[in-house]
Each structure stands twice: as structure tokens, then as C-alpha cells.
PyMOL Python script that loads the backbone (N, CA, C, O; Angstrom):
from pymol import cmd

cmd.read_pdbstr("""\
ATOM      1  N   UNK A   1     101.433 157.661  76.850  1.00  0.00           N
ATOM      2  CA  UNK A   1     102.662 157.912  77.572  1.00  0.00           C
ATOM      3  C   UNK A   1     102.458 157.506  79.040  1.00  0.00           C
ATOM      4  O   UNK A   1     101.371 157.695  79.585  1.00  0.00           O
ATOM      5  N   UNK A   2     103.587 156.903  79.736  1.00  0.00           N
ATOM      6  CA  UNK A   2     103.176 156.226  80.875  1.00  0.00           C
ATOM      7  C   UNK A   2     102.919 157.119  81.821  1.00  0.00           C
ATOM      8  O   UNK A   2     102.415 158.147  81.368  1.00  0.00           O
ATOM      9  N   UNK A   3     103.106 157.101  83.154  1.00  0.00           N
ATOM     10  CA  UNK A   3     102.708 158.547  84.159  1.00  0.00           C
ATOM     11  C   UNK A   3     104.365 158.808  84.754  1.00  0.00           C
ATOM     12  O   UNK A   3     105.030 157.791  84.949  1.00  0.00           O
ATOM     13  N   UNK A   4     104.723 159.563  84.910  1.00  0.00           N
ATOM     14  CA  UNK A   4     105.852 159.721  85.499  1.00  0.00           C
ATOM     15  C   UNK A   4     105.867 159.519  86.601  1.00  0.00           C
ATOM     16  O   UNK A   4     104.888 159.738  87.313  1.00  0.00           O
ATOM     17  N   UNK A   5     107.138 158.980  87.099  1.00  0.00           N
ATOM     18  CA  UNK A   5     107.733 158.097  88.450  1.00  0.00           C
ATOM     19  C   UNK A   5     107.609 158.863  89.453  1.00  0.00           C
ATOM     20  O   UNK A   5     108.223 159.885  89.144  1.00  0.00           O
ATOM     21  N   UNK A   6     107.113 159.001  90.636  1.00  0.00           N
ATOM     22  CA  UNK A   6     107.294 159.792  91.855  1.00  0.00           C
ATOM     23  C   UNK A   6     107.781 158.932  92.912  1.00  0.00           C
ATOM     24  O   UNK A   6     107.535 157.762  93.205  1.00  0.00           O
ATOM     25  N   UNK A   7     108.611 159.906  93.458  1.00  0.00           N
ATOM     26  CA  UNK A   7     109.246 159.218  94.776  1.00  0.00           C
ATOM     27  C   UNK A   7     108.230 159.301  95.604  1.00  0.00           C
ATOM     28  O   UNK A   7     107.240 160.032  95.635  1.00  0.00           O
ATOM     29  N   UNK A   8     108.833 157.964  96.652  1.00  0.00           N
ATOM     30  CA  UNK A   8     108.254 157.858  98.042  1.00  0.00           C
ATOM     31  C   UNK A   8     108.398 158.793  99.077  1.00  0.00           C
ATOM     32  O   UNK A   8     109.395 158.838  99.799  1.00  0.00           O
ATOM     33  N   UNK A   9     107.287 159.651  99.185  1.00  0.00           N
ATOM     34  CA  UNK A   9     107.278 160.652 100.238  1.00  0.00           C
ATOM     35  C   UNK A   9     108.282 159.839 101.605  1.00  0.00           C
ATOM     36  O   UNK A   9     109.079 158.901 101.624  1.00  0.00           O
ATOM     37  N   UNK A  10     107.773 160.703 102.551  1.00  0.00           N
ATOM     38  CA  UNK A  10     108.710 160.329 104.145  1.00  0.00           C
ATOM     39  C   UNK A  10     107.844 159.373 104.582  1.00  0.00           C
ATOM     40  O   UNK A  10     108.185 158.212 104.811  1.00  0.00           O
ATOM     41  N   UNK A  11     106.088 160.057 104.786  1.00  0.00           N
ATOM     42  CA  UNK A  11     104.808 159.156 105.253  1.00  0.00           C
ATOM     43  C   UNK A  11     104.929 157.500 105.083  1.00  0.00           C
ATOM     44  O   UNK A  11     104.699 156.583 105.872  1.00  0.00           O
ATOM     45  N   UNK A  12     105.525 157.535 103.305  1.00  0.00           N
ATOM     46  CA  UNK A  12     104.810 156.738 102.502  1.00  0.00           C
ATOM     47  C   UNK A  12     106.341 156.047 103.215  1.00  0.00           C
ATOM     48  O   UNK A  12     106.231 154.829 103.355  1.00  0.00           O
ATOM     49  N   UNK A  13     107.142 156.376 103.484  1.00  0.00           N
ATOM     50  CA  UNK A  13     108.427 155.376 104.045  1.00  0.00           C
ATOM     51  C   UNK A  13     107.938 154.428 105.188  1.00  0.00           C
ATOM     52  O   UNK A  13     108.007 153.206 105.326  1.00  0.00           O
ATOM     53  N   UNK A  14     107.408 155.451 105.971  1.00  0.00           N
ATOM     54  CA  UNK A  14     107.055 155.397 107.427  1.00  0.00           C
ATOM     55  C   UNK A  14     105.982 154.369 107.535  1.00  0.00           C
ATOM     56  O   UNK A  14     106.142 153.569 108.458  1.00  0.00           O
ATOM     57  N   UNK A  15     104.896 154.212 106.774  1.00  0.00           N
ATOM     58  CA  UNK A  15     104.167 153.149 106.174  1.00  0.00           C
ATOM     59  C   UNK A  15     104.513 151.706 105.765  1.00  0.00           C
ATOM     60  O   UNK A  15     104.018 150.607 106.016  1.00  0.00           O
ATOM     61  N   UNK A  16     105.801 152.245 104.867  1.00  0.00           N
ATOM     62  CA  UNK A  16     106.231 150.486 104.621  1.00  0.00           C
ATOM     63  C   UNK A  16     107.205 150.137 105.428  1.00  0.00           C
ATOM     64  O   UNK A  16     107.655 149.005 105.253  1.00  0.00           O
ATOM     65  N   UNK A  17     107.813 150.995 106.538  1.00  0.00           N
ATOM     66  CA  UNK A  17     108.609 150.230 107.567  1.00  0.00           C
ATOM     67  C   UNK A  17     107.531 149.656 108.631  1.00  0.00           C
ATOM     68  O   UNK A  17     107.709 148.593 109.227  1.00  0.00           O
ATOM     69  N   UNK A  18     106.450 150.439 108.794  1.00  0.00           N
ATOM     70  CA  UNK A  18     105.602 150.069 110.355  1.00  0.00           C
ATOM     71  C   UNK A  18     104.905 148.895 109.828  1.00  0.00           C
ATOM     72  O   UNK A  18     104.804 148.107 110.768  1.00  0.00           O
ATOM     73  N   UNK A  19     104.245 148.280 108.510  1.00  0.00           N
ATOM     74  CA  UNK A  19     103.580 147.646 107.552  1.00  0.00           C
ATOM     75  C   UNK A  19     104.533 146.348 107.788  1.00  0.00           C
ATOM     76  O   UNK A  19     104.277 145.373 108.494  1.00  0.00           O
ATOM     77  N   UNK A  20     106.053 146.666 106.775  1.00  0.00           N
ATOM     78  CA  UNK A  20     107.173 145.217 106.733  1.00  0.00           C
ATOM     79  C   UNK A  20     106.977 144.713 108.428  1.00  0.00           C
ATOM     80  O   UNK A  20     106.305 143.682 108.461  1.00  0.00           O
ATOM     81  N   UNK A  21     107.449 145.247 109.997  1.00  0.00           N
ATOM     82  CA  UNK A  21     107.468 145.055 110.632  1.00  0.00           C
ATOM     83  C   UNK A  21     105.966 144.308 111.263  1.00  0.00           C
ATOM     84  O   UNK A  21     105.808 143.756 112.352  1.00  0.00           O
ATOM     85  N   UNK A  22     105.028 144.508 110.217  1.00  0.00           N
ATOM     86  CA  UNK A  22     103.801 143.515 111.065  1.00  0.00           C
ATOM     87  C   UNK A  22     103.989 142.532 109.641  1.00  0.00           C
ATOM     88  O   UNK A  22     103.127 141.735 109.269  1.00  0.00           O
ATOM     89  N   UNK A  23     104.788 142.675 109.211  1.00  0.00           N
ATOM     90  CA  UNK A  23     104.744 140.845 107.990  1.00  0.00           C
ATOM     91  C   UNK A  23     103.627 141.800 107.072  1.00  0.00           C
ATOM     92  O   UNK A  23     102.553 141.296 106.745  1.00  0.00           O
ATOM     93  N   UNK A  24     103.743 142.280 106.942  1.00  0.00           N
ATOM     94  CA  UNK A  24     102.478 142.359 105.472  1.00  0.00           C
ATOM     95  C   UNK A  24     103.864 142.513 104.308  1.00  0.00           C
ATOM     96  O   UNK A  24     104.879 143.196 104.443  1.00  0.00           O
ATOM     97  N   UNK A  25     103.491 141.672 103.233  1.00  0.00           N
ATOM     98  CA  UNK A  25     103.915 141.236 101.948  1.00  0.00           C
ATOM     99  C   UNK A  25     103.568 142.697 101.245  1.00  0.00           C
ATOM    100  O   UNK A  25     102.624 143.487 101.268  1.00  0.00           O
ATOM    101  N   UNK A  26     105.229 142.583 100.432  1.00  0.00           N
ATOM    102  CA  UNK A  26     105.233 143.889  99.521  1.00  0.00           C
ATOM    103  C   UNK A  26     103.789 144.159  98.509  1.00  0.00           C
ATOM    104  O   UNK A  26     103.544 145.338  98.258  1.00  0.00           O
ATOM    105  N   UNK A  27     103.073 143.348  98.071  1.00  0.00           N
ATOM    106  CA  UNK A  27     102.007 143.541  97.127  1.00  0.00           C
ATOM    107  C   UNK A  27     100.619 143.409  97.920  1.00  0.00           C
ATOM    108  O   UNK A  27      99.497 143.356  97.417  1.00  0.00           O
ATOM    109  N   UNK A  28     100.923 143.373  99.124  1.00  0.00           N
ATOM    110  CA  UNK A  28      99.924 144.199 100.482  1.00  0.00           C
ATOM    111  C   UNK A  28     100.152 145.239 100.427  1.00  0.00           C
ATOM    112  O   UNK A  28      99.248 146.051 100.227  1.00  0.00           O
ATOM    113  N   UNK A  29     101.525 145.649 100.593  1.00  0.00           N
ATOM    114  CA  UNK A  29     101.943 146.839 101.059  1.00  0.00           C
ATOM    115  C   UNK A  29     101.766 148.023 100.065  1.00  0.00           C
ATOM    116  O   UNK A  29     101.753 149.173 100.503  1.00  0.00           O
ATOM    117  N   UNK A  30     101.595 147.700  98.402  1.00  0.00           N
ATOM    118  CA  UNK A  30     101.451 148.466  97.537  1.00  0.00           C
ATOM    119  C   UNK A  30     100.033 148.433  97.013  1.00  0.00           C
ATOM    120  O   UNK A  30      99.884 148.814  95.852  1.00  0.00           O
ATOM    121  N   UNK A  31      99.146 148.102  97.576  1.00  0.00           N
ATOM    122  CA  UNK A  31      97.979 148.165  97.732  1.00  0.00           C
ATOM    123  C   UNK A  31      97.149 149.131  98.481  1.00  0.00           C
ATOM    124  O   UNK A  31      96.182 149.852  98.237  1.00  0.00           O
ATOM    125  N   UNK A  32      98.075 148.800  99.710  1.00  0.00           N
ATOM    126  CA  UNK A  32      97.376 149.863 100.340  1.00  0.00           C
ATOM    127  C   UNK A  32      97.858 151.352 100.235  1.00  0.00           C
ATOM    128  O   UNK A  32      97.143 152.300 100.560  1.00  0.00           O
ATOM    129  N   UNK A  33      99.526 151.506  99.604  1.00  0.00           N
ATOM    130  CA  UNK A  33      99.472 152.926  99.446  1.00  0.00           C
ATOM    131  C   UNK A  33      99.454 152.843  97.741  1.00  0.00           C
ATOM    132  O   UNK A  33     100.474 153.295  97.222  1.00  0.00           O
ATOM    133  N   UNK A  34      98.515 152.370  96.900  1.00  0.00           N
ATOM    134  CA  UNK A  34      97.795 152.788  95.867  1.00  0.00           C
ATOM    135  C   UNK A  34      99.402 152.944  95.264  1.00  0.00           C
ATOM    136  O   UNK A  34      99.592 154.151  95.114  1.00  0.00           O
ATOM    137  N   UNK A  35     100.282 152.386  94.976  1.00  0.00           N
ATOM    138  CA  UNK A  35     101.478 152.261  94.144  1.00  0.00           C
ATOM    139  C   UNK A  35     101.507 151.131  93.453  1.00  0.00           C
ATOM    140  O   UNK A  35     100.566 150.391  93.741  1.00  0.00           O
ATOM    141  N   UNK A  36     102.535 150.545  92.314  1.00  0.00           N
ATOM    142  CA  UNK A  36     102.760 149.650  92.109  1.00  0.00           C
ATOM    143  C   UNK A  36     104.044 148.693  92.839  1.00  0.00           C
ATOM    144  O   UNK A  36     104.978 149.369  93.271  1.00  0.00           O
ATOM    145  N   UNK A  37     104.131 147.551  92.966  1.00  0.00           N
ATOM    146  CA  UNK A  37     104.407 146.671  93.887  1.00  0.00           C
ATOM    147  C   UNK A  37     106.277 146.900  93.359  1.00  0.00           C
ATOM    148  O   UNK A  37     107.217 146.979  94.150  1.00  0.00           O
ATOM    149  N   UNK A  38     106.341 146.943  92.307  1.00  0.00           N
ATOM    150  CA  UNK A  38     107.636 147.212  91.700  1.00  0.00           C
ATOM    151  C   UNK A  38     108.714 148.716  91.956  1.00  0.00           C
ATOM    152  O   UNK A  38     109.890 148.924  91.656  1.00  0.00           O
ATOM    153  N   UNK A  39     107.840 149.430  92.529  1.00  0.00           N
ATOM    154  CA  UNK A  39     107.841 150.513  93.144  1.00  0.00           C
ATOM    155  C   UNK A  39     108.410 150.190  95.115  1.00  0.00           C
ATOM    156  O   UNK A  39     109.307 150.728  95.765  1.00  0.00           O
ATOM    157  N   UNK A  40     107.716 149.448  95.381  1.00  0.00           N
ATOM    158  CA  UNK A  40     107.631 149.024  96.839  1.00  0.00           C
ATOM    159  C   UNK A  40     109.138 148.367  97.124  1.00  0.00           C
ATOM    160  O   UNK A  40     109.820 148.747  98.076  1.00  0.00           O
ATOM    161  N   UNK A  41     109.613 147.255  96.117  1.00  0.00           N
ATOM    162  CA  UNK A  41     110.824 146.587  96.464  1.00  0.00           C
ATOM    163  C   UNK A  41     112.159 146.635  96.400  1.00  0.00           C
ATOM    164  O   UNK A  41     113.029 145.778  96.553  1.00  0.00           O
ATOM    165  N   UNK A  42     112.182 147.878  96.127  1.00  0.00           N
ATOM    166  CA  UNK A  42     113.492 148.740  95.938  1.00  0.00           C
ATOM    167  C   UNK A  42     113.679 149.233  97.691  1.00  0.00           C
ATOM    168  O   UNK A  42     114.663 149.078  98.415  1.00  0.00           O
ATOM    169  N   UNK A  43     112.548 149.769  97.960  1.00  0.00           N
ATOM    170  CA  UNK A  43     112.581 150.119  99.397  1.00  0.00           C
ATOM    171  C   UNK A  43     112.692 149.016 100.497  1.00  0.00           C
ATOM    172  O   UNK A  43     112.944 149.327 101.661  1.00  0.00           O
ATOM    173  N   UNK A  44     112.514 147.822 100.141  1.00  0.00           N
ATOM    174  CA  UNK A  44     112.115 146.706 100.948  1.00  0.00           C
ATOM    175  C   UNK A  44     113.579 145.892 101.178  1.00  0.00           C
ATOM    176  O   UNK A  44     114.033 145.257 102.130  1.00  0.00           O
ATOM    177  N   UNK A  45     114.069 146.209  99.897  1.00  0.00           N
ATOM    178  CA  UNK A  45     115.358 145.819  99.904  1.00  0.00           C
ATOM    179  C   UNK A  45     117.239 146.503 100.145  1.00  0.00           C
ATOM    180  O   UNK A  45     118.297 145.905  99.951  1.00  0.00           O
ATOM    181  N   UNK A  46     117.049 147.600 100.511  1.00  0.00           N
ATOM    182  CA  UNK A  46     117.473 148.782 100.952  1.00  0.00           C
ATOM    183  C   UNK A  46     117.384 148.452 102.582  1.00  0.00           C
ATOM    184  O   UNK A  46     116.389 147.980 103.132  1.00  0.00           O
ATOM    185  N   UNK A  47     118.737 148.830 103.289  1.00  0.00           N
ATOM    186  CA  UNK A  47     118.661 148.689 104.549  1.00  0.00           C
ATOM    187  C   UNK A  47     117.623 149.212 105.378  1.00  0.00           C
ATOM    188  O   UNK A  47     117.122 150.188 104.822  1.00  0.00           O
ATOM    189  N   UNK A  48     116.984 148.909 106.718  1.00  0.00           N
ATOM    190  CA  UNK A  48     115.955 149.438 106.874  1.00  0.00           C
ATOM    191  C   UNK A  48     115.795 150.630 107.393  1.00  0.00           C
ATOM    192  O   UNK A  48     116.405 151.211 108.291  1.00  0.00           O
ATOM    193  N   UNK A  49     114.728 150.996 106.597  1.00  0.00           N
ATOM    194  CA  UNK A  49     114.900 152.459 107.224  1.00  0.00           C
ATOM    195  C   UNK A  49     114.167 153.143 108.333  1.00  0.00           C
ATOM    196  O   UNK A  49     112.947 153.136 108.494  1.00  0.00           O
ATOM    197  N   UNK A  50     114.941 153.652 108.974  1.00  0.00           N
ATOM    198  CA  UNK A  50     115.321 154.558 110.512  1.00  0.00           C
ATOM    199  C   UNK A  50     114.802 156.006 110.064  1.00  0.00           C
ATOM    200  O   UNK A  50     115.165 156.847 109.242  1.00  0.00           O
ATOM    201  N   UNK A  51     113.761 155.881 111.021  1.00  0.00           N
ATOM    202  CA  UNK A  51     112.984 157.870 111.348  1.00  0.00           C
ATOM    203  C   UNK A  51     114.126 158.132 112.283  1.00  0.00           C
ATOM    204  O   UNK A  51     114.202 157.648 113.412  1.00  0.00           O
ATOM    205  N   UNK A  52     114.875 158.811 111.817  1.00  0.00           N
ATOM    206  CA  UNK A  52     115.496 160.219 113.092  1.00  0.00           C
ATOM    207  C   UNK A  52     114.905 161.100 113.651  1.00  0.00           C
ATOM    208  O   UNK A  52     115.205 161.489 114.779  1.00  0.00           O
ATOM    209  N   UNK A  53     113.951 161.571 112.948  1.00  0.00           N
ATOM    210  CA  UNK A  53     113.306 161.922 113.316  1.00  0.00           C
ATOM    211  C   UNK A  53     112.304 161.552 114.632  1.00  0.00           C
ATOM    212  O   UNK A  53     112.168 162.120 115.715  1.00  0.00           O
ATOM    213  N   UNK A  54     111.767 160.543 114.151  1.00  0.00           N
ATOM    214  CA  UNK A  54     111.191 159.771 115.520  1.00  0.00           C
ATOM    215  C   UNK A  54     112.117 159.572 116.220  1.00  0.00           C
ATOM    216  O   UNK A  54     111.858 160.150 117.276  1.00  0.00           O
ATOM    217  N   UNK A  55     113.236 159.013 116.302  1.00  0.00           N
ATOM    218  CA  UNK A  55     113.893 158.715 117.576  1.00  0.00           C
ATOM    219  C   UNK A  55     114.291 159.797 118.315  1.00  0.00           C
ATOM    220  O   UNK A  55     114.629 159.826 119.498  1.00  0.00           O
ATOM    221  N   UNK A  56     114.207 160.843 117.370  1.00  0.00           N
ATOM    222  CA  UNK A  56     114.957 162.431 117.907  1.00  0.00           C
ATOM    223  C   UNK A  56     113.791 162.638 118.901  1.00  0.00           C
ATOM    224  O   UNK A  56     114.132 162.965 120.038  1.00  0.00           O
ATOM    225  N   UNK A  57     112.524 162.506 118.666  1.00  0.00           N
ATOM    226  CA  UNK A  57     111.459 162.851 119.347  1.00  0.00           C
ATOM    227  C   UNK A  57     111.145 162.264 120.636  1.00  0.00           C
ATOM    228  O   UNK A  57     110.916 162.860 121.688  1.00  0.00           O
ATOM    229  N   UNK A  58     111.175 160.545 120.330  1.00  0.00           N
ATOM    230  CA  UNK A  58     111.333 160.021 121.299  1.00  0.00           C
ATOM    231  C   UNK A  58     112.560 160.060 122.343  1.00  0.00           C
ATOM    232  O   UNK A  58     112.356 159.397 123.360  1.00  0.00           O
ATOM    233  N   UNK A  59     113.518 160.573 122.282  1.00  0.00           N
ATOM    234  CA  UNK A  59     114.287 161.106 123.114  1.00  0.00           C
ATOM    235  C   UNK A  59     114.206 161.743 124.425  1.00  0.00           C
ATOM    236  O   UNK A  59     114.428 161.385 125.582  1.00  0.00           O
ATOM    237  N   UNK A  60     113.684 163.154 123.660  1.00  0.00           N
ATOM    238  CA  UNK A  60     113.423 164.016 123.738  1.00  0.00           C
ATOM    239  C   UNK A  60     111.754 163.956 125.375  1.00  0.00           C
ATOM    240  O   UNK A  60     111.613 164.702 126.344  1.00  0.00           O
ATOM    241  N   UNK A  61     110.996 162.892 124.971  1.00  0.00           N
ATOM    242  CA  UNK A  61     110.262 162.762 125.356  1.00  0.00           C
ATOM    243  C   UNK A  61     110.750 161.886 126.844  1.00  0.00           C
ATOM    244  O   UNK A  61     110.178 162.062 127.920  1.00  0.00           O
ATOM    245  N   UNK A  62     111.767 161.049 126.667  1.00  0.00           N
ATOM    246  CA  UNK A  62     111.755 160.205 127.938  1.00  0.00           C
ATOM    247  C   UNK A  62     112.399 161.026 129.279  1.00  0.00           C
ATOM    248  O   UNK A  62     112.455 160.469 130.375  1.00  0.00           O
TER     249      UNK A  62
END
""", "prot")
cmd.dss("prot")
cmd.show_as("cartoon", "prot")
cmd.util.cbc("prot")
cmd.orient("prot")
């Protein structure tokens, strides 16, 4: 039986936006967080995604 599907934590978001933004290729990118690459391009292809978090912070900070 195969393993069941888990979503992409927040981290694991935060990873393939800071990752896409230096050019590393989706089957880089699912390498290094130990996923499969088919997993990765759903997210890659999905508008990009925005920490509110971070920006809330960085705000906050200037």
C-alpha cells in the first residue's frame, strides 16, 4: 500500500519559494526536502506564494 499523501507544511512552502527564487529546478527542489518532485509542481505552479507572515514582521520591524 502506497504511503499516504501529506501536505506541505508552511517551512516546507517557505523553502520552495526562497529555493524557486535562486533558480533551483523543481527536482532540486524535491530533493532537498526529501519529497517527490510530483509533489513539488503543484506548488510551483500555483501563484506565488506570499509569507504574511513575514511581511507582517518585517513591517513591524522597519
Amino acid at each position: 500500500m502506497p504511503a499516504p499523501y501529506l501536505h506541505l507544511d508552511l517551512e516546507e512552502r517557505r523553502k520552495i519559494a526562497c529555493w524557486r527564487d535562486a533558480k533551483a529546478s523543481a527536482t532540486e527542489i524535491a530533493l532537498k526536502l526529501g519529497r517527490h518532485r510530483s509533489t513539488i509542481f503543484p506548488e510551483l505552479s500555483r501563484s506565488r506564494f506570499v509569507d504574511a507572515e513575514l511581511r507582517h514582521l518585517s513591517a513591524i520591524a522597519s
